[in-house]
Structures are given as C-alpha cells and as structure tokens.
C-alpha positions in Angstrom: 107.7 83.6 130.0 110.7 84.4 127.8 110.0 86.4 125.1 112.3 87.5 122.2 111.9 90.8 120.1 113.1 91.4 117.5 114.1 95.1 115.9 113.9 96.4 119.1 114.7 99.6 118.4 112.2 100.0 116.1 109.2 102.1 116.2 107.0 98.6 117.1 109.8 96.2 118.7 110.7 99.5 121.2 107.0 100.0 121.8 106.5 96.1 122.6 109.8 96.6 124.7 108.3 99.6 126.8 104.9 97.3 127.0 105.9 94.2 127.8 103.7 92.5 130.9 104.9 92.3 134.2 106.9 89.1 135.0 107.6 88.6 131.3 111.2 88.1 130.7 111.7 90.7 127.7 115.5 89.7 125.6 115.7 92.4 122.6 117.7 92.1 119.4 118.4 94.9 118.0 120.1 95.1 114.3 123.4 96.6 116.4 124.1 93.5 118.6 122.6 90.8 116.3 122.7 90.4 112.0 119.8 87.5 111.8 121.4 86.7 108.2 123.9 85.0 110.5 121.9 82.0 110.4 124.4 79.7 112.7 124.8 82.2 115.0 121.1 82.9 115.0 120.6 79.1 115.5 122.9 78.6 118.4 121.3 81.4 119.6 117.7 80.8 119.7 119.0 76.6 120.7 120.8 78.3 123.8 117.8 80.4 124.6 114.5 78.6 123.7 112.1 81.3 124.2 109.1 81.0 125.0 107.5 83.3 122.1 109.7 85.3 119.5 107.8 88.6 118.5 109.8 89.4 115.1 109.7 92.5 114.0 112.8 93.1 112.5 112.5 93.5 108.4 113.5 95.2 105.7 110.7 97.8 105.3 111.7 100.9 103.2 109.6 100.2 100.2 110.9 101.9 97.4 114.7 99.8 98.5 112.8 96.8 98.6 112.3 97.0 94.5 115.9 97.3 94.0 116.9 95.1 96.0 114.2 92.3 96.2 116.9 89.5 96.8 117.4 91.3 100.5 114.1 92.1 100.7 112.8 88.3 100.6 115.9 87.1 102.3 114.9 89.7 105.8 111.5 89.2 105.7 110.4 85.9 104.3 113.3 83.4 104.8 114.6 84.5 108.3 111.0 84.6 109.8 110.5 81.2 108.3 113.8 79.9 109.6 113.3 81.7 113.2 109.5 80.0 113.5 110.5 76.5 112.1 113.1 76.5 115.0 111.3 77.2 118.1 108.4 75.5 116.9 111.3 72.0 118.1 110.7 72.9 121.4 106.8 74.3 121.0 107.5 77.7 121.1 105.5 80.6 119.5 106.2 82.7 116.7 104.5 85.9 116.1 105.0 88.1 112.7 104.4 91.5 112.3 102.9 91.9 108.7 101.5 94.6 106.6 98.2 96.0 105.0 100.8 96.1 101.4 99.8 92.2 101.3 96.2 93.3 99.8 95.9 95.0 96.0 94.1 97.7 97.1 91.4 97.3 95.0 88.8 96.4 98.0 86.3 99.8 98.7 83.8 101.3 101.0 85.0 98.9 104.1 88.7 97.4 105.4 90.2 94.6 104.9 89.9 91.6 107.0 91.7 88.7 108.1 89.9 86.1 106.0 90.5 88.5 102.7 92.7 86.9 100.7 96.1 88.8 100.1 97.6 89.7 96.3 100.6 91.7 97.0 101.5 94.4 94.3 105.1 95.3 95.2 108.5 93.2 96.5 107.5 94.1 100.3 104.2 93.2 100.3 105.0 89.9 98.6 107.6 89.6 101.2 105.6 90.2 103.9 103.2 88.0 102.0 105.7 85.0 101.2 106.6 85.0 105.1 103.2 84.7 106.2 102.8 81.4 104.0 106.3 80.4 105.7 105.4 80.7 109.2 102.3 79.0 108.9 103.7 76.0 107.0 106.5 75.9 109.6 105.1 76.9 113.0 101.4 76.1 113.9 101.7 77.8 116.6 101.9 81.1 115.4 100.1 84.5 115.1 100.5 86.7 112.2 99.9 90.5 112.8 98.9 92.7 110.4 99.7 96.5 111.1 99.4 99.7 108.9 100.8 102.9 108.5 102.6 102.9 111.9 104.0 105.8 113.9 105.1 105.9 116.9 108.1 106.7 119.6 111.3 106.3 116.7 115.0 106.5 117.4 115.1 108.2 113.8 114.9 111.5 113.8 112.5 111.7 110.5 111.4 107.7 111.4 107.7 108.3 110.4 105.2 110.1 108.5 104.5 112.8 111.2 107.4 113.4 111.8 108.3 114.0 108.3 105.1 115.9 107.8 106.1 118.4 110.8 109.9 118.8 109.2 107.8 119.6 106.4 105.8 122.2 107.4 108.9 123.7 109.5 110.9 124.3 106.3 108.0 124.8 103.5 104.9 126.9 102.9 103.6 124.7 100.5 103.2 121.0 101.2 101.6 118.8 98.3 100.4 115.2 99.7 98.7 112.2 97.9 95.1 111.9 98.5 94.0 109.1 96.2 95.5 106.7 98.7 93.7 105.4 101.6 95.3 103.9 104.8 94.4 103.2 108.7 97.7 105.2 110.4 98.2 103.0 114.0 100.2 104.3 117.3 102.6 101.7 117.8 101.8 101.9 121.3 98.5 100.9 121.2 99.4 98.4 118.6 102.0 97.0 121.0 99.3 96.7 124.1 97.3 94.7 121.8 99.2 92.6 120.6 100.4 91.7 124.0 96.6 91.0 125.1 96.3 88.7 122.6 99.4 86.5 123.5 98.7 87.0 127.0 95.0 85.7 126.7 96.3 82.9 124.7 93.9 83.5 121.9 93.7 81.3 119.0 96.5 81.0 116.7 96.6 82.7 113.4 96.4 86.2 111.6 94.9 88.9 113.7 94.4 93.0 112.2 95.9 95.1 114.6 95.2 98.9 113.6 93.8 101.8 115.1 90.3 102.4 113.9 88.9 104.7 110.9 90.1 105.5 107.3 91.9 108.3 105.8 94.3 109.5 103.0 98.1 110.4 103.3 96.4 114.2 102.5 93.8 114.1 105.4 96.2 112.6 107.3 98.8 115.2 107.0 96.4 117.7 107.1 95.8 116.0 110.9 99.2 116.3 111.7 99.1 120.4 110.8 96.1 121.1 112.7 97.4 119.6 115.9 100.8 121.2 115.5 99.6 124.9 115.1 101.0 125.2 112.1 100.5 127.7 109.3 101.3 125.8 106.3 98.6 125.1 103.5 98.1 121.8 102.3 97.6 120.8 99.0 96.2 117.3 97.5 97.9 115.5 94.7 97.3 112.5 92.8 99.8 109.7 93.2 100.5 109.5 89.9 101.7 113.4 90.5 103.9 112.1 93.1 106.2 110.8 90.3 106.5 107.6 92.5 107.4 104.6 90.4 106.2 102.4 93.3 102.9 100.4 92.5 100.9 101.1 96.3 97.6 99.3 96.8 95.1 102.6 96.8 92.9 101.0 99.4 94.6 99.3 102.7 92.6 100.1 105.6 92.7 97.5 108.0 89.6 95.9 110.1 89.5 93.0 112.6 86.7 90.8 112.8 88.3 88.7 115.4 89.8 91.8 118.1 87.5 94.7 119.5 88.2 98.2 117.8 91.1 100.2 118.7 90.6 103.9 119.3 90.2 106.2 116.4 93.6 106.9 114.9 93.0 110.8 115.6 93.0 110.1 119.2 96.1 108.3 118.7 97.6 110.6 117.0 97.1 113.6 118.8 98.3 111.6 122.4 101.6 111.0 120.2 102.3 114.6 119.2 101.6 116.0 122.8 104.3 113.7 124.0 106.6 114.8 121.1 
C-alpha cells in the first residue's frame, strides 16, 4: 500500500512515519520539499503518484496566528484537504484528516466528547478544522476524519509542545502560573499514530473516529504532571484564563472520548514513557 503523509516532520506526521506497518510504502511531505498551496504542482503530483491513502496532517495550527490571519488559516487547513481528498477519491483512494477537539464549544461537562456530538467551533482553527471536515466528507466518501487533542510527542522544535515548554519553564523560573479553568485530554503522538494505523489497517468503517489518550485534566494539573516526573522544584500556581490575558476564545471543556475505538492508556502513562525518553 502507498501511503502519503503529510507534515512529516511534525510531532504526528513523524510519529505516523516512525509507525508505519511493515510492507507499507511510507512517501512523506514535509513543508521543506513540498508548499501544498502549489496546487498544480500538488496535482501532478498526487496524478503521478496515486496513493493508496493520504494521511494529511500538515496545517496551519498555531492558534493565536490563525486569528490574524484566518485567510491562511482556511486556505491550509480547509481548502487544500478538500482539494487533496476530491483528487484521490478519481482513482478510489483514501483520505484521512487529522482534526481537533477546538471543533466543539466547550460547553459539554462531566463526560468527553464524542464522535456523534455535533461540532460549533469558537475560534478561526477550530472552524478550519471544522470547515475541512465538511469538505472531505462532501468530496471523498472514503474518508476517515481523526480527531486528536492536546498532542505531544517526539518534535523537531526545540520548545514544539506543552511539556516541553513547561520543563524550559521550570528550568528558568521559580514561579510558574498555569490555567486551570480549562480542561483537555493531552495524547502521545505515538500512541495516537499506532492507532490510527490499526484503524486503516483493519479497514474499519469510514468516517470520524476520537483518537486520544484516555482521562481529563487541566493545562494546571497537567503541568503540574510534567513537574513531578521531572524532579523539579518549582511551585505551581493556578490561574484563571481570563488571568492569562489571552484574547483567544478556547472551548473550556474538550476532552475527547470514542465510542467507536477501545480506550487508549491513561495520558499519565503516556506521558511519563515520553519524558523518560527525553
């Protein structure tokens, strides 16, 4: 099977890289060797190549840009994805899209959200994230939509996720004040990446799929997490978002459930594997 990925050197596209099954013939775009706003080229390209499945996660993803620039924003991750899954869907191909707990308000509580909850995005990536879901589905039936949260994972970045900005953090500061009025489900790209390689390679049904690690916490919890496993000495203090002075709207509740995949491990577990590999 040929299988494209894109933003491979990403924290997800380098996990699904590393991951891929044996005798799966892995050809990774990275933003380096390939603009996908080059539509022509990007068209020739995928015509020349006819993959099998494209795995896309390549977007514009840095959330507080995304407002200023929500032209970009919708170009990267709703019209190219659309455009990539209309054309190999000419020769029956697959298209999978990496999507995002920011499609939901946030103002679910007391359990995750689920594949069949319907989506109201709050900010210029979630609607993105949002209007490119609604693309690849009009475009491509055979397609499966993955939705992810909080990622961290193996980064060519040297601050290219929240732990790792946490434990800069903690290096430099005594004091470190993190949000605790929003909730998340943080996921190890690399057991985000196995799964969503089960799930193509099992051929399950077409369509949205959660893929997160299991069990809810805050940024604050979170980061106090990342502390504790560290050995660090640093005291951690909770804030409210609005004392964030963040002009961003968030959705305050995004963890992420599947009713359609078996659990993945608690995000603790996951998280502490990451750091002793850091």
């Amino acid at each position: 099977m040929k299988v494209i990925v894109t933003g491979a050197k990403g924290q997800l596209g380098s996990a699904l890289v590393k991951n891929a099954p044996a005798g799966f013939e892995i050809i990774p775009l990275t933003r380096k060797n390939f603009d996908l706003r080059e539509t022509d080229r990007l068209k020739q390209f995928l015509q020349d190549t006819r993959p099998d499945v494209v795995i896309n996660t390549a977007a514009f993803h840095n959330t507080e840009r995304c407002e200023e620039m929500p032209k970009d924003t919708m170009i990267v991750n709703s019209m190219i994805p659309s455009f990539m899954a209309d054309m190999v869907g000419d020769w029956g191909g697959i298209f999978a899209f990496i999507s995002t707990d920011y499609v939901f308000n946030g103002q679910k509580r007391g359990e995750p959200y689920y594949e069949d909850d319907e989506p109201d995005p709050i900010n210029i990536y979630g609607l993105s994230k949002n209007t490119g879901e609604y693309g690849v589905k009009l475009l491509n039936s055979r397609h499966y939509i993955f939705r992810t949260s909080s990622l961290f994972g193996k980064t060519s970045k040297p601050l290219g996720n929240f732990v790792l900005r946490i434990l800069d953090r903690a290096r430099r500061e005594n004091i470190l004040r993190v949000v605790n009025d929003i909730f998340i489900t943080p996921s190890y790209t690399n057991d985000v990446s196995l799964r969503i390689w089960e799930v193509i390679q099992n051929k399950s049904p077409f369509g949205i799929y959660h893929v997160a690690n299991s069990g809810t916490t805050s940024w604050f919890d979170f980061a106090v997490e990342i502390v504790k496993l560290a050995g660090l000495k640093v005291e951690v203090i909770p804030i409210s978002y609005q004392e964030s002075n963040s002009k961003l709207r968030r959705p305050k509740w995004s963890p992420l459930g599947s009713k359609k995949l078996p659990p993945l491990r608690h995000w603790k577990e996951a998280l502490k594997e990451y750091m002793d590999e850091l």
